[in-house]
N, C-alpha and C positions, 0 to 999 in steps of 0.2 A: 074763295079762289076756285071751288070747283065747278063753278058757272062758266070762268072761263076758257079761252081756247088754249092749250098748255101746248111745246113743243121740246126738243132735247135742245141743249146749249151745250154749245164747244167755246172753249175758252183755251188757245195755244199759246205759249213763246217759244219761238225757235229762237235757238242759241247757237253761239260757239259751244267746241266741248266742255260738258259740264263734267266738275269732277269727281271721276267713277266712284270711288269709295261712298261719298253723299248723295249718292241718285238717286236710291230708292228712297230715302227719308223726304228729301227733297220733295221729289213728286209724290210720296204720300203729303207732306204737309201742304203741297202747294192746292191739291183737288180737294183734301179735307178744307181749309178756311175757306175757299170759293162756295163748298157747298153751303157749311155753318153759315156762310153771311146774305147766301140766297134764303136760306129757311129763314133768319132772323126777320128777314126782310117781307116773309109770306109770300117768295116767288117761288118756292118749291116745298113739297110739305114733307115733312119729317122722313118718311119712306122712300125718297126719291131716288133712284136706283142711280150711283153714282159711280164713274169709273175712270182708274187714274192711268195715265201715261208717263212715262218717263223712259228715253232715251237720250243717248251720248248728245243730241242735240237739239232735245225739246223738251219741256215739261206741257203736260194739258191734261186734261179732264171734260166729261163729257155729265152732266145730269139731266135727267129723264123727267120729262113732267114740271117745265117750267114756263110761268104765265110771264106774258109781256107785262103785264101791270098786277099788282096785290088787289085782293078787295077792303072798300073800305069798312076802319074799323072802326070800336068805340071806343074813345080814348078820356077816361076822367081823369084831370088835374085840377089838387090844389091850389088855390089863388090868393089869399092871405088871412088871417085869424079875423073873425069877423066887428068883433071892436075895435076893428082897422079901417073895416069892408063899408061897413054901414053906423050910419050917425044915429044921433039916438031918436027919430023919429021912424028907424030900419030904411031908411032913404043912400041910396049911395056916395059913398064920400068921393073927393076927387082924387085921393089916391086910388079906390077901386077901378072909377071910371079911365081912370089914364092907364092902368094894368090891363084894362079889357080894350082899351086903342091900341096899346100895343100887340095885343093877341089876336087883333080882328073880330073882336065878339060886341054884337051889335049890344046899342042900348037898354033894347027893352027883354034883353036875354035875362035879365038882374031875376025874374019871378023866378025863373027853372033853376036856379042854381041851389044845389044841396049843403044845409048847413049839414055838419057831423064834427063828431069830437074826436079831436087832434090832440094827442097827447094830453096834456092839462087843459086844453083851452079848445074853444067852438070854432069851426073855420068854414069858409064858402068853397063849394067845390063845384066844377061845369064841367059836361058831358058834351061830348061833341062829336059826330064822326067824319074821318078826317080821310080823307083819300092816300089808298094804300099806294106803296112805291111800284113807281115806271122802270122796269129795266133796264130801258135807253136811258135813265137819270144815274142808276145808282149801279151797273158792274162795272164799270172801271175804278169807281174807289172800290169795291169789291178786290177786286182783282189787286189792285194798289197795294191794298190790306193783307192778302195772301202773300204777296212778293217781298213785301214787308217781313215776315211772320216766319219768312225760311230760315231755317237754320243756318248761316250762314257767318262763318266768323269772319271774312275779310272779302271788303268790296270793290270792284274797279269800276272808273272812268273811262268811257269809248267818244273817239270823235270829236265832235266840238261840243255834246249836248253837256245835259247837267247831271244825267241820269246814270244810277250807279246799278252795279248787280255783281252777281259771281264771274259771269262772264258777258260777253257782247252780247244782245238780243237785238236782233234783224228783222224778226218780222212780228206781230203781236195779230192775230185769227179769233174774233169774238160773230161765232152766227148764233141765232135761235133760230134753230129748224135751218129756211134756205136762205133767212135775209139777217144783212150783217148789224150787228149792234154797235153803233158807233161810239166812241170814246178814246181817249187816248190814254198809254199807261207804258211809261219808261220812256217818255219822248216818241213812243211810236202809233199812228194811229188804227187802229183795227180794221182789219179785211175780209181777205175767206182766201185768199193765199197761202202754202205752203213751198217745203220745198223737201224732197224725200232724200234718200241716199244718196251721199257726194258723189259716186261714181256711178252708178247703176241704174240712177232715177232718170226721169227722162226732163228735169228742168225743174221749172217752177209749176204749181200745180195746182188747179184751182177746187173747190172745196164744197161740192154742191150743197149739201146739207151737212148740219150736227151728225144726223145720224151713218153718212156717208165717210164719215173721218177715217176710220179705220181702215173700212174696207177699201177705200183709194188708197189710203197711205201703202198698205199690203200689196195693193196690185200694181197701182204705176209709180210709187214711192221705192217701194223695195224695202220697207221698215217693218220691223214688227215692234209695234210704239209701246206695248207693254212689257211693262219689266218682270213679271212672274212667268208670262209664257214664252217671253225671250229664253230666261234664263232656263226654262224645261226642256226647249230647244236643243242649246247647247249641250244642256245634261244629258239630252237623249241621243244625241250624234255621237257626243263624246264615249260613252257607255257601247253604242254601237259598235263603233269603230275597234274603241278596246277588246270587244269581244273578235274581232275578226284579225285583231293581233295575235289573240288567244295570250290577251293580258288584261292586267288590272289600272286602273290610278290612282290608287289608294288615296289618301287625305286628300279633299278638290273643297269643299263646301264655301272657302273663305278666297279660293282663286276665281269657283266658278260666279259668285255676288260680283266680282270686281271684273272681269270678263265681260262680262252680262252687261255691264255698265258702259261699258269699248266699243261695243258693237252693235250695229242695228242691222245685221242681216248675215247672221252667224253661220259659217261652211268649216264644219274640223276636216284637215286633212294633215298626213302622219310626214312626222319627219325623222330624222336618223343624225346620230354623230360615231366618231369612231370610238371603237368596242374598245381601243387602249387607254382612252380615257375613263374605264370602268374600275382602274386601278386607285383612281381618286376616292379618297372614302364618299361615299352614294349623298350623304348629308349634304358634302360641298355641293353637287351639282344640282342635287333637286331644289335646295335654294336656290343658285344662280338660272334655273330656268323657271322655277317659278317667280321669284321675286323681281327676278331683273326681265324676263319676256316672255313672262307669263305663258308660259308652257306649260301642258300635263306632262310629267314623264309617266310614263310606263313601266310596271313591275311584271316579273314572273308570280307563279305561284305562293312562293314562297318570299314571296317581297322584297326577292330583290329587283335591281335597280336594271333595266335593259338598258338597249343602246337607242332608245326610240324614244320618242315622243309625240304630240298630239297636238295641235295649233290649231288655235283658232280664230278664223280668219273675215275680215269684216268683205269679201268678197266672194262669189261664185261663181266661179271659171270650168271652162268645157276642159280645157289643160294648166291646170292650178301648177303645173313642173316650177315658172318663173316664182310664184308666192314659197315655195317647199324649198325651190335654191336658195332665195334669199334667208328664209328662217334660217336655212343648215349655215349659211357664210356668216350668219350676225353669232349665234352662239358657239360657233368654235372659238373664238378671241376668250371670251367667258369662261370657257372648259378650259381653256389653257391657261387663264390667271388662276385659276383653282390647283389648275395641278406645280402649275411654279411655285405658289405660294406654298404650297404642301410639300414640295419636295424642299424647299428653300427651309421651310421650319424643321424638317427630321432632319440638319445639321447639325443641332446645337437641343442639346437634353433638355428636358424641363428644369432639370434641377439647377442647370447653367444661365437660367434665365433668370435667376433667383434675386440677386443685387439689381436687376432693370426694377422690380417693383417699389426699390426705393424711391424713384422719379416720379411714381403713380400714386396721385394723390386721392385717399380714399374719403377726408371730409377734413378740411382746416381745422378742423377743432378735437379728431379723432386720427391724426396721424394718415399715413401712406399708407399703401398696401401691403407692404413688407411689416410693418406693424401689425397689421388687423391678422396676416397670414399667421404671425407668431402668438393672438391671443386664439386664432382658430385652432393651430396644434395642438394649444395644450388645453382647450375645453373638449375639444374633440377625444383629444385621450383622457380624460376625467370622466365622458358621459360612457366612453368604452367601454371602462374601467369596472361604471356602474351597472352597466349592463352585462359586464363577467366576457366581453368580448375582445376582439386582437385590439389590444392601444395599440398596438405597434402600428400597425395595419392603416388606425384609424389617423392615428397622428401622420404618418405619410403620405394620406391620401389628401389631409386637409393642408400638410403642405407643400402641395404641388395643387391644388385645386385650381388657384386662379393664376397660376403662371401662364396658359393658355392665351389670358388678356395680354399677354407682351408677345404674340406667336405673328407673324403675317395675316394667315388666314382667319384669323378671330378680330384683328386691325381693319380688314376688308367685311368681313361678313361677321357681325357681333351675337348676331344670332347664333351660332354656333358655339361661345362661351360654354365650356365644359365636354359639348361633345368633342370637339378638335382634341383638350386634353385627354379624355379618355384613348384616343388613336395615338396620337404622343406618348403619354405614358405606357401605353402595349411598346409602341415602337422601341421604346428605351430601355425595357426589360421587366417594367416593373410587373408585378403580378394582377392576375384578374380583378382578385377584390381590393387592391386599390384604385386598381385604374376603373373600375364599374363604380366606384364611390367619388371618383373626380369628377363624371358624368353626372352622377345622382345627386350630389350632392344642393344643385339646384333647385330639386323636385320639393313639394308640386310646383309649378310656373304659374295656374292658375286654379279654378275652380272645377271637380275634377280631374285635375289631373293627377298621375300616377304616383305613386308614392315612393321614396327609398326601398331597395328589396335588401335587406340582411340588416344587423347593428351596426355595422363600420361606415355603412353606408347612411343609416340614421343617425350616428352619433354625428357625422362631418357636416350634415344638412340640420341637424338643431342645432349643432356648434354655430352653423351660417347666420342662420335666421335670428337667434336670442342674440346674438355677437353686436347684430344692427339695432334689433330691440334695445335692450337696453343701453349701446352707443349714444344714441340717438334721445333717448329717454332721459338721458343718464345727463346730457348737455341742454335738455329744455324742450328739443324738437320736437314737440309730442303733433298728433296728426289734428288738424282743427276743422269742420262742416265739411267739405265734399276737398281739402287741400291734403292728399298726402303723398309730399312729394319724393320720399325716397321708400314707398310703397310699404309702409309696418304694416298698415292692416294686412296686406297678402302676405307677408312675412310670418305674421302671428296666427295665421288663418293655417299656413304652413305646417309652423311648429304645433298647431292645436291637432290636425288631424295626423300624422307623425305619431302623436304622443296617442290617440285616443283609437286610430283606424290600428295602427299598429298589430300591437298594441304596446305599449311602454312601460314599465313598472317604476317611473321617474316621478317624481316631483317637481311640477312648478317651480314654487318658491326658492328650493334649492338650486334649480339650475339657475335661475334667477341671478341667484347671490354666487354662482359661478362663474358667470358671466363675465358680473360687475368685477370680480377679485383679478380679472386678466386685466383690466386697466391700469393705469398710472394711478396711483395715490394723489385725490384731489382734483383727478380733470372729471368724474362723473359727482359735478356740484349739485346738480337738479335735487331739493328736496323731500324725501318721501317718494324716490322717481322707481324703486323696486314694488312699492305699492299699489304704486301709480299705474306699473307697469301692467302688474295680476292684474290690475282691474280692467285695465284695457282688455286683456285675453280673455280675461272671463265673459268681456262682454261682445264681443267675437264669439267667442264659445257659444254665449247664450242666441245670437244670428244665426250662426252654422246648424245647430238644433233645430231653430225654429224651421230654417230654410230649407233645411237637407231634403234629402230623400226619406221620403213619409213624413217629414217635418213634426217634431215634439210638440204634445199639449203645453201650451203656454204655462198654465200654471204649475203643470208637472216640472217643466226643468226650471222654474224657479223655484221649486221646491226645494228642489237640487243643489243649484248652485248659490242659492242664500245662503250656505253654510262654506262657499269660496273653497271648494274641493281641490285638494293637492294633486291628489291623481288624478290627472284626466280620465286615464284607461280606464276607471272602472266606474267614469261615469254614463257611460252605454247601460250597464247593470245594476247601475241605482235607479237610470231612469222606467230602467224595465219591474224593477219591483214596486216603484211609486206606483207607474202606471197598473200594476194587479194590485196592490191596496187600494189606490181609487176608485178598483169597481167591486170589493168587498162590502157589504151592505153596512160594518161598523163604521167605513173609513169616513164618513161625514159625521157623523156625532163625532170620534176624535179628534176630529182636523180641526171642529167646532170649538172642543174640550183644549186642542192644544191652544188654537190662539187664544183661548182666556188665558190659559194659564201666560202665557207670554206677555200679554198685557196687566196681568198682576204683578208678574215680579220685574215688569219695570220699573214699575211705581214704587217698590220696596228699596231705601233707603243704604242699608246693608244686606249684605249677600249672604243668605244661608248657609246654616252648617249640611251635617247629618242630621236625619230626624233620628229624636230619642224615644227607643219603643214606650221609656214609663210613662211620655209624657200624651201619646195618645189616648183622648176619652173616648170616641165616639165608634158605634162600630164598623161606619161608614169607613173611616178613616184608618182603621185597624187592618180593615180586610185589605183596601187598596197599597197599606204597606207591606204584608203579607204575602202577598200576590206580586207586587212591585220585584220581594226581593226574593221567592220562587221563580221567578222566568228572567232575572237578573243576567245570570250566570249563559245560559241557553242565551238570550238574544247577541250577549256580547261573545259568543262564542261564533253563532253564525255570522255576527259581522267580521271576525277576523278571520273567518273563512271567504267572504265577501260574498254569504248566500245571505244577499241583501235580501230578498222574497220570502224565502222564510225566517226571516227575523221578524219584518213588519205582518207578517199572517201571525206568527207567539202575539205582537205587539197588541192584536187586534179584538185578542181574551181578552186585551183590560178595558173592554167599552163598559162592561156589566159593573165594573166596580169604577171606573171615573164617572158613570152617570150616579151611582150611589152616593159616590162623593160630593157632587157638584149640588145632590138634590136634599143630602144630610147634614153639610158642615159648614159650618160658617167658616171663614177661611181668616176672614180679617176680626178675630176675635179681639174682645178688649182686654183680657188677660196678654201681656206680653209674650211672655213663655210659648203658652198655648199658641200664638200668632206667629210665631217665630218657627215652633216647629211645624203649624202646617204648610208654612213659605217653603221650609227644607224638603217635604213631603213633595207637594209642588213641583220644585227645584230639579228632584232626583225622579219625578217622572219626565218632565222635560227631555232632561237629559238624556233617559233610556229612551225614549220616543224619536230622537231628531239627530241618531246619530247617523240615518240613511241621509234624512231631509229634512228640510223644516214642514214639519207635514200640515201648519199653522197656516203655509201659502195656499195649500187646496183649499181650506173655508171661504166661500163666498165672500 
């Protein structure tokens, strides 16, 4: 190909508006397959410098370095096992012959063809080179294939054609360099046609070259067609301007992607509501301008909420007054159902709202809400309890948590569930740390996010979390390949780091079986669904390790949690002394030494006693009892200190004497006795060894 003459290819579809949230995957997927199936094709070579578009009304891609036609190549294929091919004179049979009329390969090609061994058997094989692919042949199924291959969950029908997509497509732009590639794809046929900005552009726009795209589109289009520097744009006006507020806009990152996506020729300019509507808690309205019209609000210093905001507008006007009036008249309606709704809910107490949750149904098979509220109370005041903290506190907090859900402003705006209760419950009298535990109680929502701060606050948020766990467990719902639809995994992901960031001195298995005990007798049927459960979480557990921040050596935290750890909390500190035994120069001959031993007394039929010191002969075996039950005393002391590190550094003495032993004693002796007690021997090092970890997992 690099004989040939190569040129850049533009490959556009103008649309209707595409939809924001999917734009950027979109037009990344749409320029990545166009390129993939130019390279397959050897119309562009692996390095081709490729670049994607994507705005509210196009997707395209341009690559750099592409031949009108591939060079030809050589292409060997098998043609059929040769006591097929040739009769027993090596003469061609007429099944070969009619396979080579089909192929186009002449007669007396039969000399050149290559026997070679095909699995069991000899076969004929022909070499041929074959002319590389025409461009003008093969980008429209290219392109086809790409459009194909979008991400796209649900398709529509435009017009009378037959062609489906996300949205309308209008016009379909295929040039290499200045001349256009013919083909058709979505019912439309390709040109060098565009059309730029609805309002700003000056019409239809023709397209001199591939490499001209941009810079037209920019000049007499009015688009900035790509989505990374679109969106820096915005960030930079935006950032701008708030500085000349001499304010901030705090959290943008997930408005400004969707923004970015609305606009092809972005202009911020500041708008304004009244200062009386600041009496609204700040929660309500920064939702409703972000979520409902996409507005930045603006904070002070100290983050609160001003009376301003920031719009950004797909137009640039010499006197933008008309775009700034309309913002301010569309979100006053908005500010004012917020503030109705919120004054209309501080009539009526949370605690008065208590009998509506009987109507809310929390899962057919787990009862209402008014239910779930009353097994929340009293786990909630149980893990209190256990944590030596206010039950009182906790129990109130968890039952008014979800009264909120029957509030106006949480009916209209669900995102807010808990915050609303926390301003309600202040509003009502109740105290800080319940009412900052009705909020928290949610916490985390996702993956880092913030955690409960105090035990009233943690108790009412793992009261939440295990409540659905094992509900849901407890009736069969368990989560199945990428299906979970009442979200356990985030729920357990929750309660895992709760228990472990905390830090917690609870138990799993015990809340566990706290949980299950708030239910009806007989509705949590699922069999073994408390086991079932731990193992879920622990396998969560063993994800969040791997994943986290600084992400745990694999084999360390299964070192770890092969032994199904009760306390989370002080699995941080297990895994911190695994990880300094493993780089102790003993801990591989041990790790070596433990997994024999584990694979020995598998195989042992009955379970060891104590070893009996009269029945030790050897002095291999003497010493390593000796020693076993000298640092006995010292390792189980550090463990119930949980100075797990220096337990397994004591642990680390016994390399000298388990290698004496491994290299002096027969273990599986044929005296009974004798074999029984080195099992016990065995047995009772195990044990002193693997009360951190299974330190059997670090051997190779």
């Amino acid at each position: 190909m690099t004989s040939l003459t190569t040129h850049t290819l533009l490959v556009e579809l103008l649309t209707e508006e595409l939809p924001p949230k999917a734009l950027p995957r979109l037009g990344e997927t749409f320029s990545g397959k166009i390129a993939e199936g130019l390279k397959a094709c050897g119309l562009a070579t692996a390095d081709a410098k490729v670049r994607s578009f994507a705005s509210p009304r196009r997707l395209a891609v341009t690559v750099s370095g592409v031949a009108a036609a591939a060079e030809p190549k050589e292409v060997t294929e098998k043609l059929m096992p040769v006591s097929v091919a040739l009769d027993a004179n090596g003469k061609p049979t007429p099944a070969l012959l009619k396979k080579m009329e089909a192929k186009g390969i002449s007669a007396d090609a039969v000399a050149g063809f290559e026997r070679r061994i095909d699995g069991k058997a000899e076969a004929l094989f022909h070499t041929a080179m074959v002319p590389g692919a025409r461009l003008a042949e093969v980008l429209a199924g290219i392109v086809q294939d790409a459009v194909k291959a979008l991400p796209i969950p649900k398709v529509m029908r435009w017009g009378d054609g037959d062609a489906t997509f996300v949205r309308p497509v209008h016009k379909l732009t295929m040039l290499h360099g200045a001349d256009v590639v013919p083909g058709r794809v979505l019912d439309l046929a390709s040109g060098r046609t565009t059309r730029g900005h609805r309002f700003m552009s000056r019409g239809e726009i023709d397209i001199a070259s591939a490499d001209a795209y941009e810079p037209t589109l920019l000049a007499e289009g009015k688009v900035i067609p790509v989505f990374a520097e679109r969106r820096a744009e915005i960030e930079r006006q935006l950032i701008d301007e708030a500085a000349r507020q001499q304010a901030s806009i705090g959290d943008y990152a997930d408005l400004l992607d969707e923004v970015a996506a609305l606009v092809e020729h972005p202009t911020v300019y500041v708008g304004e509501f009244e200062a009386e509507f600041l009496a609204v808690p700040q929660e309500c309205l920064i939702l409703t301008m972000r979520a409902n019209q996409k507005y930045f609000p603006l904070f002070d210093r100290a983050g609160k909420l001003l009376n301003r905001f920031l719009i950004v507008s797909n137009m640039h006007l010499k006197d933008p007054s008309n775009i700034v009036i309309g913002n301010q008249r569309v979100v006053r309606p908005r500010l004012s159902d917020a503030r109705f709704f919120f004054e209309q809910d501080k009539k009526q107490k949370l605690d008065a709202r208590l009998p509506r949750l009987a109507t809310v149904v929390y899962h057919n098979k787990l009862g209402s809400q008014l239910e779930r509220v009353a097994r929340l109370e009293a786990l909630a005041g149980r893990i209190a309890a256990l944590l030596s903290s206010d039950v009182a506190a906790a129990k109130r907090a968890a039952r008014l948590a979800k009264l909120d859900l029957v509030t106006d402003m949480v009916g209209e705006f669900p995102e807010l569930q808990g915050i609303m209760g926390r301003y309600y419950a202040l509003h009502d009298g109740e105290g800080a740390l319940v009412a900052d535990a009705v909020q928290a109680h949610y916490l985390p929502r996702f993956a880092g996010d913030a955690l409960p701060a105090g035990n009233v606050a943690c108790a009412v948020a793992l009261a939440d979390k295990l409540d659905a766990l094992v509900g849901f467990f407890g009736i069969g719902m368990v989560p199945t390949g990428d299906r979970d639809p009442f979200a356990l995994r985030r729920a357990a992901l929750g309660a895992l780091r709760i228990l472990m960031e905390t830090p917690l001195p609870l138990e799993l298995p015990e809340l566990i079986k706290a949980a299950a005990e708030g239910f009806p007798a007989g509705l949590l049927s699922a069999e073994g669904f408390q086991n079932q459960l731990q193992d879920f979480m622990l396998e969560r557990l063993r994800n969040l390790l791997r994943e986290g921040a600084g992400g745990r050596d694999a084999a360390v935290a299964e070192a770890v949690l092969a032994l199904r750890p009760a306390r989370i909390d002080l699995v941080p500190a297990k895994l911190d002394a695994v990880e300094a035994f493993s780089a102790l120069p003993e801990s591989e001959a041990l790790a070596a030494a433990n997994k024999r031993i584990v694979n020995i007394l598998k195989k042992t039929e009955t379970l060891p006693g104590e070893p009996d010191v009269a029945l030790l002969q050897e002095d291999a075996e003497k010493a390593l009892f000796h020693q076993l039950n000298e640092i006995a005393p010292l390792v189980r002391s550090h463990v119930a200190n949980e100075n797990y590190t220096e337990a397994l550094c004591v642990l680390a003495g016994l390399r000298t004497a388990v290698d004496a032993f491994f290299d002096g004693v027969m273990v599986m002796a044929e005296e009974p006795l004798t074999r029984q007690n080195r099992l016990a021997l065995l047995a009772q090092l195990a044990g002193l060894m693997n009360q951190v970890a299974d330190l059997s997992r670090l051997s190779a």
